[in-house]
C-alpha atoms as an extended CHARMM CRD file, in Angstrom:
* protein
*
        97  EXT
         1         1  UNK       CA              0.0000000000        0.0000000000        0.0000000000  PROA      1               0.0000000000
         2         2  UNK       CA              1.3630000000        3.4800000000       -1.1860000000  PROA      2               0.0000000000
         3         3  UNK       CA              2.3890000000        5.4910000000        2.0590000000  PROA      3               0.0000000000
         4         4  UNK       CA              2.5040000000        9.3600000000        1.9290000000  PROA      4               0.0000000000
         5         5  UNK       CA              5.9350000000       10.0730000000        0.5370000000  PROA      5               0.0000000000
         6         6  UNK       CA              4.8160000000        7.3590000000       -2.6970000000  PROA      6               0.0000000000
         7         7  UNK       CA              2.9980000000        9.9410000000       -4.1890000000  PROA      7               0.0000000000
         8         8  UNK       CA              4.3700000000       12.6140000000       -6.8880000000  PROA      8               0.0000000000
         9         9  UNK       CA              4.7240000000       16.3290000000       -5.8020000000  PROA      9               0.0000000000
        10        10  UNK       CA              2.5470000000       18.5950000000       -6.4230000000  PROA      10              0.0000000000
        11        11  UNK       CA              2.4160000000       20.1670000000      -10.0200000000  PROA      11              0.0000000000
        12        12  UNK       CA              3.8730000000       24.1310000000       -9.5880000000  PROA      12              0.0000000000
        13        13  UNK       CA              1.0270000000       26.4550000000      -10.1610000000  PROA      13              0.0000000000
        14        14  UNK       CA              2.0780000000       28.4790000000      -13.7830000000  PROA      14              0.0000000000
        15        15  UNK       CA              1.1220000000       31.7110000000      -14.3300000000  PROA      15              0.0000000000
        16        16  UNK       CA             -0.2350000000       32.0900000000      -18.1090000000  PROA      16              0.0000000000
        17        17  UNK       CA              1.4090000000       35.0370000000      -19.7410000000  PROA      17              0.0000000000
        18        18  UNK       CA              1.9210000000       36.2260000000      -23.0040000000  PROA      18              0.0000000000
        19        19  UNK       CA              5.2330000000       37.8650000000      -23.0930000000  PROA      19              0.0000000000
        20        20  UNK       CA              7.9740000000       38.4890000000      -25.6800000000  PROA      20              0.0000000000
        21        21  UNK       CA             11.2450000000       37.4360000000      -25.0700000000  PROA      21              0.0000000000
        22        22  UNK       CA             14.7930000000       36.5090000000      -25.9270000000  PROA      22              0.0000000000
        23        23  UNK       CA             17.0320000000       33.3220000000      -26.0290000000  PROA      23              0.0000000000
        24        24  UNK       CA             20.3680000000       34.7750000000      -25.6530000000  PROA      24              0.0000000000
        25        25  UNK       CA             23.3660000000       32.5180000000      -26.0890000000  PROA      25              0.0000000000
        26        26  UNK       CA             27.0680000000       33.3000000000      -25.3450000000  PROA      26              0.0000000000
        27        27  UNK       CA             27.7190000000       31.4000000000      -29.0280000000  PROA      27              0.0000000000
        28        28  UNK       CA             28.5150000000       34.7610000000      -31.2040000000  PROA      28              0.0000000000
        29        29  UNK       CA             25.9160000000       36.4750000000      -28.9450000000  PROA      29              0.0000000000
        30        30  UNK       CA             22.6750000000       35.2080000000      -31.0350000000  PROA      30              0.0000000000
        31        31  UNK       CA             19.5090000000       35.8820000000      -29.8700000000  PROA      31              0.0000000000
        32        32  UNK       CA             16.2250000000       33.9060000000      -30.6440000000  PROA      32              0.0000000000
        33        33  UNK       CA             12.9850000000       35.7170000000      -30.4700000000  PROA      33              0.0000000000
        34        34  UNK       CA             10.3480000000       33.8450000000      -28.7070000000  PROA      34              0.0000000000
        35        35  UNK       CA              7.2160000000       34.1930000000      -26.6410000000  PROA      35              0.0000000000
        36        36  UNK       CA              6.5910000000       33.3850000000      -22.9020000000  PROA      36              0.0000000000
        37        37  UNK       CA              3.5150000000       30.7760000000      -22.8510000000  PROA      37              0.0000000000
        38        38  UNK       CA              3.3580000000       30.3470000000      -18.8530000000  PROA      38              0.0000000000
        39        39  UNK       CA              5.8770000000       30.5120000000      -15.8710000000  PROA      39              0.0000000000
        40        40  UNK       CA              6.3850000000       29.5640000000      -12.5700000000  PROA      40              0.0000000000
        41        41  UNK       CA              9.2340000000       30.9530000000       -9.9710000000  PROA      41              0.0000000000
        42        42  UNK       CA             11.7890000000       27.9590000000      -11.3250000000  PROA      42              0.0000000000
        43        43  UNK       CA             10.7340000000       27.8140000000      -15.1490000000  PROA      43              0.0000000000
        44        44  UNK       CA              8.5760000000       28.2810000000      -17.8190000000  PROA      44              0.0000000000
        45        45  UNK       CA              6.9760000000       26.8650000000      -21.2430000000  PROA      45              0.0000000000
        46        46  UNK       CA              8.1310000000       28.9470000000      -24.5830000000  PROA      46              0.0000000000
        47        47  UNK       CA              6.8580000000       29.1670000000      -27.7840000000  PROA      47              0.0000000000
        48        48  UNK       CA              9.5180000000       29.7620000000      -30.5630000000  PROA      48              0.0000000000
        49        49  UNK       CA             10.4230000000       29.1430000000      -34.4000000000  PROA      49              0.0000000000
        50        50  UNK       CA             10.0990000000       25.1770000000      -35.3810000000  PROA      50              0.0000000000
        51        51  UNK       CA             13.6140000000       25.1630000000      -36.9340000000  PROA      51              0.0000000000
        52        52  UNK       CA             14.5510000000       27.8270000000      -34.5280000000  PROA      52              0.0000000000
        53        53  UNK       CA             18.0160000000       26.5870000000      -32.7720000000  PROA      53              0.0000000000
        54        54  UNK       CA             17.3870000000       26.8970000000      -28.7900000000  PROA      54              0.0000000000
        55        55  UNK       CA             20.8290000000       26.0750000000      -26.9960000000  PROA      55              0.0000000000
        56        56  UNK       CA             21.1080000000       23.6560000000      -23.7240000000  PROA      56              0.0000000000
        57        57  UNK       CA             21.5910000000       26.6320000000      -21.3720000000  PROA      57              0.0000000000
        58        58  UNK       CA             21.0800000000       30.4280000000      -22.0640000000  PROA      58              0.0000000000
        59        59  UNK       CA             20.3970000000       33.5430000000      -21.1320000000  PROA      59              0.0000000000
        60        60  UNK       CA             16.3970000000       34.3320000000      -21.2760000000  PROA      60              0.0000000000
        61        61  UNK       CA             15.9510000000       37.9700000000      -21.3640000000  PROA      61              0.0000000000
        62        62  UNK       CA             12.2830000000       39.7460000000      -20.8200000000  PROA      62              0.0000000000
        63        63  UNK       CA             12.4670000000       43.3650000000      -21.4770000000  PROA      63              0.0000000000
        64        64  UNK       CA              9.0340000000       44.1460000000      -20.2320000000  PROA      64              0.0000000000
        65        65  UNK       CA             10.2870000000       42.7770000000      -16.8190000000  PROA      65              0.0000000000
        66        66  UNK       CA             13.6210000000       44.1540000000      -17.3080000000  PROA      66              0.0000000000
        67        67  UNK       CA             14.7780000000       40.8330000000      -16.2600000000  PROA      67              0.0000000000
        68        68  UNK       CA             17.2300000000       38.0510000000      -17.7790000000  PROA      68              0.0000000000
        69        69  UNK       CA             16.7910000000       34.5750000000      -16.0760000000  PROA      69              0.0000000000
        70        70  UNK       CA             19.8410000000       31.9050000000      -16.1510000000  PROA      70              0.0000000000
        71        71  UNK       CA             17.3730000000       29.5320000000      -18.4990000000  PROA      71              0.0000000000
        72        72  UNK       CA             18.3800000000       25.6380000000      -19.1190000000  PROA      72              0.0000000000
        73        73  UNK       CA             16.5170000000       23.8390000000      -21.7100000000  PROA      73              0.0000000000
        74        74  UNK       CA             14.4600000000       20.6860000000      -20.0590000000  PROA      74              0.0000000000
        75        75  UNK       CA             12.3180000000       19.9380000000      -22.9600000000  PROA      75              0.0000000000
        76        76  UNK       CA             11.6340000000       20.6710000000      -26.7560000000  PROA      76              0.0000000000
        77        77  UNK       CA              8.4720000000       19.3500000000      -28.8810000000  PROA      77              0.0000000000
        78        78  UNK       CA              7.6270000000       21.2910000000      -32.0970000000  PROA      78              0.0000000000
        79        79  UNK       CA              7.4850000000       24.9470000000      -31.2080000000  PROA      79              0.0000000000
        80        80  UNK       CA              7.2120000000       24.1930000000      -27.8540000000  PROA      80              0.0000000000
        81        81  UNK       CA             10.1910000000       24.2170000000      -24.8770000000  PROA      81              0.0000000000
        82        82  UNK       CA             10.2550000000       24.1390000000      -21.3350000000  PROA      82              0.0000000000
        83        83  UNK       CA             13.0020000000       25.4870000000      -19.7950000000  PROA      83              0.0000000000
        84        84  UNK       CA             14.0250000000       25.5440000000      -15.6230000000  PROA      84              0.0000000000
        85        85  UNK       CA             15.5220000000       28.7560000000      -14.1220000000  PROA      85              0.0000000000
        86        86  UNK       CA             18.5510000000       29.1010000000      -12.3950000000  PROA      86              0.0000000000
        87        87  UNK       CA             18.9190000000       32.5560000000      -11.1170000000  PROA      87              0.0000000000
        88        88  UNK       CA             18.9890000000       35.9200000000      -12.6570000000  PROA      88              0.0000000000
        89        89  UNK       CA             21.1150000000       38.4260000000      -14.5530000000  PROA      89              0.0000000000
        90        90  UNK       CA             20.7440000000       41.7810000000      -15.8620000000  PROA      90              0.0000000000
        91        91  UNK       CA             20.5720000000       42.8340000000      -19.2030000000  PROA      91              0.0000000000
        92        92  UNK       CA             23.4270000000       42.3830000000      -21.7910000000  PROA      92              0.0000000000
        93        93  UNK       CA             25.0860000000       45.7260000000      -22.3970000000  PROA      93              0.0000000000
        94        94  UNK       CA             25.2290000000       44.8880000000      -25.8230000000  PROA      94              0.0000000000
        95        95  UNK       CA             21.7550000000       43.8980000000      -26.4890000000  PROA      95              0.0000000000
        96        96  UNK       CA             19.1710000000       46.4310000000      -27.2860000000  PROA      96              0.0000000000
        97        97  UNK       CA             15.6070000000       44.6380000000      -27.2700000000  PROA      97              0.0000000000
């Protein structure tokens, strides 16, 4: 019989936005447009092109927030990714979105 600690954590709640941001990658500084779907304090789902490169780990910047979070890619299925955050930065000097 399953005791307490057989069962799966809870599901984060995610926050549905609609939000444009940027996949920034330290690879020749290229950026990937993309839109914020829903997020959560440690992650969130993006929507971005279907043959659009999106690197393992990256800098995911949010210019309404003013905000760049320390992104690493979990999953990827079509135009679809998940990613899981791991802190925050501030803007690139050299990026002007």
């Amino acid at each position: 019989m399953p005791g307490p600690t057989d069962s799966p954590p809870p599901r984060e709640y995610r926050r549905r936005v609609l939000k444009g941001a940027a996949i920034i990658s330290g690879i020749n500084d290229s950026i990937v447009q993309c839109t914020i779907r829903n997020m959560h304090e440690h992650g969130a789902e993006l929507v971005v092109h279907v043959e659009a490169r999106v690197p393992k780990s990256f800098l995911l910047f949010v210019p309404i927030d003013g905000i760049g979070y320390r992104a690493e890619l979990r999953w990827r299925k079509r135009d679809r990714c998940g990613v899981s955050f791991h802190g925050t930065e501030p803007k690139p000097h050299w990026y002007y979105g």
